[in-house]
N, C-alpha and C positions, 0 to 999 in steps of 0.2 A: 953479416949477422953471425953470432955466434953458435956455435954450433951446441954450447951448455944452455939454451934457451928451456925454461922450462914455466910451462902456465900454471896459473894456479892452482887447479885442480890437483897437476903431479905435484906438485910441493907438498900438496894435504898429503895424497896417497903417502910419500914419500918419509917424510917427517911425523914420527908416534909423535913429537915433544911440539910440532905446532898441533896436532888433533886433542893434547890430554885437555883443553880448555873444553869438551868437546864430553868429555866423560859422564856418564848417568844422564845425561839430557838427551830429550827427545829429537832426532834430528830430522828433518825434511828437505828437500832437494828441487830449485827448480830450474829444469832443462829440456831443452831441443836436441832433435837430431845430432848436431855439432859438437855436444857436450860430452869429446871423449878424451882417453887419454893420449899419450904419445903412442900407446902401441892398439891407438885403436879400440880400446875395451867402452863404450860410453860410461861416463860416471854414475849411473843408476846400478850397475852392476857390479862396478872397482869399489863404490864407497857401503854397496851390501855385503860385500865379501870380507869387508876389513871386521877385526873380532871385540874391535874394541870400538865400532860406535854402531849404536843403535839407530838404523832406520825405520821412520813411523809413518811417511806420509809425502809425497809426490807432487809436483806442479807442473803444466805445461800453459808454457803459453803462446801468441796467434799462431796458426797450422801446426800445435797438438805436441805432445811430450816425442813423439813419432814423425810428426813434420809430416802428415798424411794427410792435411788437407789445402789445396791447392791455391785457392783464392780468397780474397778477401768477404769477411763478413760470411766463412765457413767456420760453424763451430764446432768444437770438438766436445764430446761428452764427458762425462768423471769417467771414471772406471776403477776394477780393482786390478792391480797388475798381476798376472797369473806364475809369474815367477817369484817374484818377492813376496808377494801378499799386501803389499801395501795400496792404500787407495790413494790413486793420482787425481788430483783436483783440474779442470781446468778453469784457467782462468780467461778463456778465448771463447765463453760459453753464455749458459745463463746469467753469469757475471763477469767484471773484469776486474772487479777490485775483491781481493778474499776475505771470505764470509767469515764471521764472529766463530763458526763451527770448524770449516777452514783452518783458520789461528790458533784453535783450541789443541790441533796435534802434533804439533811440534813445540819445542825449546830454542830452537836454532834453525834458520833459514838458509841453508848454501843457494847460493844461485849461482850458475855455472851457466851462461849464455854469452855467444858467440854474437858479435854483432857487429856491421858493418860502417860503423863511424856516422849515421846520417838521421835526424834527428825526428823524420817520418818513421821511422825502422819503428816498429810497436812494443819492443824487449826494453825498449830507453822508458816507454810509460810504463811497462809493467813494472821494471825497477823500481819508476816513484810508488806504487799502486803499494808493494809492498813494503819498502821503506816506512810507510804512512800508517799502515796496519800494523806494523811493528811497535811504533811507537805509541798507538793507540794501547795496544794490548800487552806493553812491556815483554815485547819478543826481542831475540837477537837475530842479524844480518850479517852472516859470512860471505861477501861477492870473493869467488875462485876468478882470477882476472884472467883475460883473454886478450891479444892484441887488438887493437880498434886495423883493418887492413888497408882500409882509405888514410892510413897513418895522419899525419900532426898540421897539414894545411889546412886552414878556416877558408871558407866560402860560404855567402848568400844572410838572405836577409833574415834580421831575428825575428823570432814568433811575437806579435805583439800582444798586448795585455788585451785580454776577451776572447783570444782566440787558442785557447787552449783545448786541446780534444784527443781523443786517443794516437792520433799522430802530428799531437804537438803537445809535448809534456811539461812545455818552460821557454823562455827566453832565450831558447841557443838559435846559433847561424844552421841553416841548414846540413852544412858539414863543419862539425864541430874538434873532428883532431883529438877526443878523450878516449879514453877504454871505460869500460864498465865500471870499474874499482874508481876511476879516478872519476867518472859520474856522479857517482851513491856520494863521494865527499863533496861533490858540487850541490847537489840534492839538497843534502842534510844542512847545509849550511845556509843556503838558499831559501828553503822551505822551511828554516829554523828547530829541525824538528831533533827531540829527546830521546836517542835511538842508540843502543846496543848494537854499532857496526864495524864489522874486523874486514879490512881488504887483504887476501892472502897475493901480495903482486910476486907477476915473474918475477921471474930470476933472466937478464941475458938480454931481453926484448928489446931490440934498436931502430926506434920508429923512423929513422931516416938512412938507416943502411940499404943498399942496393943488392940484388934486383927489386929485394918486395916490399921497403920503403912503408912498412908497416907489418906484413904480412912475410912469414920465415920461409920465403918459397926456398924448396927444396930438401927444405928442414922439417917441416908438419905437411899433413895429408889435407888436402881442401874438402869439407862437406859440407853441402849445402845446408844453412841453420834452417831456410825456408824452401820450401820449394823451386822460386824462379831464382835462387843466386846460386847458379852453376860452377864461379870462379872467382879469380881475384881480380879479374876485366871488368865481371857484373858491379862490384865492389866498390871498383875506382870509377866509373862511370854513374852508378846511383843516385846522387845528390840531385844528379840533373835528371836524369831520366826516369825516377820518381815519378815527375812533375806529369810525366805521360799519361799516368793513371786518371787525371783532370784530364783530360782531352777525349777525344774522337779518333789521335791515329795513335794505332797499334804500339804498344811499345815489346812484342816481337813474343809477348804471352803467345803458348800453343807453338814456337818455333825453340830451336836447341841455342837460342842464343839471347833468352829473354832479356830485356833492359839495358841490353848494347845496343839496341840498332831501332828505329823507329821508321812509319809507315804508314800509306793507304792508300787504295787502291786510285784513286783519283788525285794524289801527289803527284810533283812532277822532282822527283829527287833531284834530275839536273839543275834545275833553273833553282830550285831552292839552297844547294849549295853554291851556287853562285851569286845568289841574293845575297848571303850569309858573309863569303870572304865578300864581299863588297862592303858591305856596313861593320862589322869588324874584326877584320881578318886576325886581330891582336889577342881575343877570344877564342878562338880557334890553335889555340896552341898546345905542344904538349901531347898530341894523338893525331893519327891520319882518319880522317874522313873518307869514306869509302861507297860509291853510289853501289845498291845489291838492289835484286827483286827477293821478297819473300811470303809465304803464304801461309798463314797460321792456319793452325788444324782444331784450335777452338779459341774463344775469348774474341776479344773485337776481329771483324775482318774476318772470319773462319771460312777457310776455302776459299778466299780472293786470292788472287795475287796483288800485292801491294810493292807499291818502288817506293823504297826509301834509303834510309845512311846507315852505315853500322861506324862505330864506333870505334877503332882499335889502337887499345893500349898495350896490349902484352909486346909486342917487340921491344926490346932495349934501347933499338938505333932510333926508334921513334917514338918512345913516350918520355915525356920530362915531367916529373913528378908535380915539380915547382911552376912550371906552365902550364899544366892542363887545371882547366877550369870547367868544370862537367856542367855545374850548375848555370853559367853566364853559357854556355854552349848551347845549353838545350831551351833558354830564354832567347837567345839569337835566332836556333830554327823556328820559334815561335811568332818572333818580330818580323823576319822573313817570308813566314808565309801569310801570316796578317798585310806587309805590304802587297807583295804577290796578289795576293786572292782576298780584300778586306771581305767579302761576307761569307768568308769561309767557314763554315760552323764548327769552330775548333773544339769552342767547353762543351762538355762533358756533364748533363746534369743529369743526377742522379743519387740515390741513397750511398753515401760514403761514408765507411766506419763510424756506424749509427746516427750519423748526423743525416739532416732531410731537409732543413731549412738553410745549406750553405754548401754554395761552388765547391766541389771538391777541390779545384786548381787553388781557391782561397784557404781552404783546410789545409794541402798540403806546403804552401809556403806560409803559412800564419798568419796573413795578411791579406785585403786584396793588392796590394801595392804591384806584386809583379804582371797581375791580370791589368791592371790599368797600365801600367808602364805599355804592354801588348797593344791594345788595344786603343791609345792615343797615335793617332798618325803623328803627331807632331816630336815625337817622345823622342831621344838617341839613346845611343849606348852609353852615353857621358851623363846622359839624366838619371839611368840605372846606376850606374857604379858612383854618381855623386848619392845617390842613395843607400846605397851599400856600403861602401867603403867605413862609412863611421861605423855602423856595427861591427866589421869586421876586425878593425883595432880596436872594438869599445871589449872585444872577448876576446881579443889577444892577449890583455891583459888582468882581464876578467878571471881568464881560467887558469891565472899561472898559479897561485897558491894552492891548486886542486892536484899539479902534476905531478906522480908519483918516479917519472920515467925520463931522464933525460937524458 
């Protein structure tokens, strides 16, 4: 990875002559935690300081401009920001899509959001939400680009048509390999929509350069866009473990190592990892598998101890980019413990990201297809990836006119 890597955001900061497009128009911002520069400064504060654009108006979306709220279907209020004076809208609140009043205070839209490559992540909808408003209300769309950290491999099944919800925004594979810039032009095109939008891309970004194969380790600072994504471990594992959020065991919320490592108290980690390399160990590549006890300290399981797997990518001698398949992983422990234990009470029902009348595990794969795949004793691993597979070249090639980065 090069060491001149620089994201969108510093290009704006950097360059008067990409901002003069920028001049007398109203500008608004919308960002997370994550959404800072190279030296660390968040963009709410670098793009108030510059003398030549005018900031009018604030977004935050799911877990807040602040990242200060913890779990899902926590909303965040508007507020005024006591430094700038500006009012921050959220859009994680009384609504998700921005209000006519909302629209009214800006000229230009930056959106400066970090996101981790996987098409549950809620910043992919919020993207469309306002691309849509945009065009509605003859706004413009500046996306400041960010690397996607789960870099350029496709996995898992596409969201199918009717199952679209706040954590499915469209037709992509569950890890889809784009950045946010090269989203919004997947969007627009997609969605056919009439929109004023500028993508500011890196400069330098090399999504299959080693060690971070997405992500400039060494080279930028890691902060968490949400709350449970502590690294670039949580990042490259997500796609799959997601999926945990649909279920009953723990996906390691309330411990320091959320959404690597999965659990319950009444699992039997050993036999389930040995269920797992039995049916297909080919699946399992790419990351060591690691039996742990762990005891969350709130969210599912709080105060049990639970034996379950953690997940580990960060060593070099043992993660392969190009072999690890997070998402058929975390389907495999699912098949595994279905065989194991068939009346194991796996899903998970309950109100998920405002939905009340559908399986969360079906919200978060678009489909029910992977919950029945689980759930037929007769089913293999060749029945899932004869399933898959076609989506997965059908957006390999899908997304090539979209890529800004090669």
């Amino acid at each position: 990875m090069t060491a001149a890597i620089q994201f969108g955001l510093d290009r704006l900061l950097d360059d008067a002559a990409l901002r003069r497009p920028l001049a007398g128009r109203r500008v608004a911002l919308l960002a997370h935690p994550a959404s800072v520069t190279r030296g660390l400064v968040h963009s709410l504060d670098a793009l108030a300081a510059l003398p030549d654009l005018r900031l009018t108006a604030a977004f935050g979306p799911q877990h807040g401009l602040r990242g200060d709220k913890q779990d899902n279907m926590v909303e965040s209020p508007d507020f005024d920001d006591p430094v700038h004076g500006v009012p921050v809208f959220s859009l994680y609140g009384d609504v998700r899509r921005p209000t006519d009043a909302m629209m009214d205070s800006f000229d230009v839209l930056l959106v400066d959001l970090q996101d981790l490559g996987c098409r549950i992540y809620t910043f992919i909808t919020t993207l469309r939400y306002v691309l849509e408003a945009a065009a509605a209300h003859g706004k413009a769309v500046w996306v400041l680009d960010r690397p996607n950290p789960a870099g350029r491999p496709i996995e898992g099944l596409r969201l199918r048509p009717g199952w679209e919800s706040f954590v499915g925004a469209g037709p992509l594979p569950m890890r889809h390999g784009l950045t946010m810039g090269e989203l919004a032009r997947w969007f627009i095109a997609t969605l056919k929509l009439d929109v004023d939008c500028e993508v500011i891309a890196m400069q330098g970004w090399e999504p299959e350069a080693a060690p971070g194969y997405g992500w400039p380790l060494g080279e930028r600072s890691w902060i968490n866009p949400s709350p449970n994504a502590p690294n670039l471990s949580m990042a490259r594992a997500y796609a799959g473990t997601v999926m945990l959020e649909g279920t009953t065991l723990s996906e390691g919320r309330g411990t320091t190592r959320p959404l690597e490592l999965f659990g319950a108290p009444d699992l039997d980690a050993h036999a389930l990892l040995a269920a797992m390399r039995a049916l297909a160990p080919d699946w399992l590549g790419g990351c060591v598998l690691r039996e742990c006890w762990f005891e969350p300290t709130f969210h599912k399981h709080a105060g049990k101890l639970c034996s379950g797997l953690q997940i580990h990518v960060e060593d070099p001698a043992h993660y392969g980019h190009a072999a690890f398949r997070p998402w058929r992983l975390q389907a495999l422990a699912f098949k595994a413990l279905r065989l194991l234990r068939p009346d194991y009470p796996l899903w998970r029902d309950f109100a998920y990201e405002y939905e009340h009348d559908r399986l969360a595990i079906d919200l978060i794969n678009g489909s029910e297809l992977l919950r029945e795949w689980v759930d037929n004793p007769a089913a293999t691993p060749a029945d899932l990836d004869a399933l898959t597979q076609p989506d997965e070249t059908a957006w390999l090639q899908e997304r090539e006119p979209f890529l800004l980065y090669r």
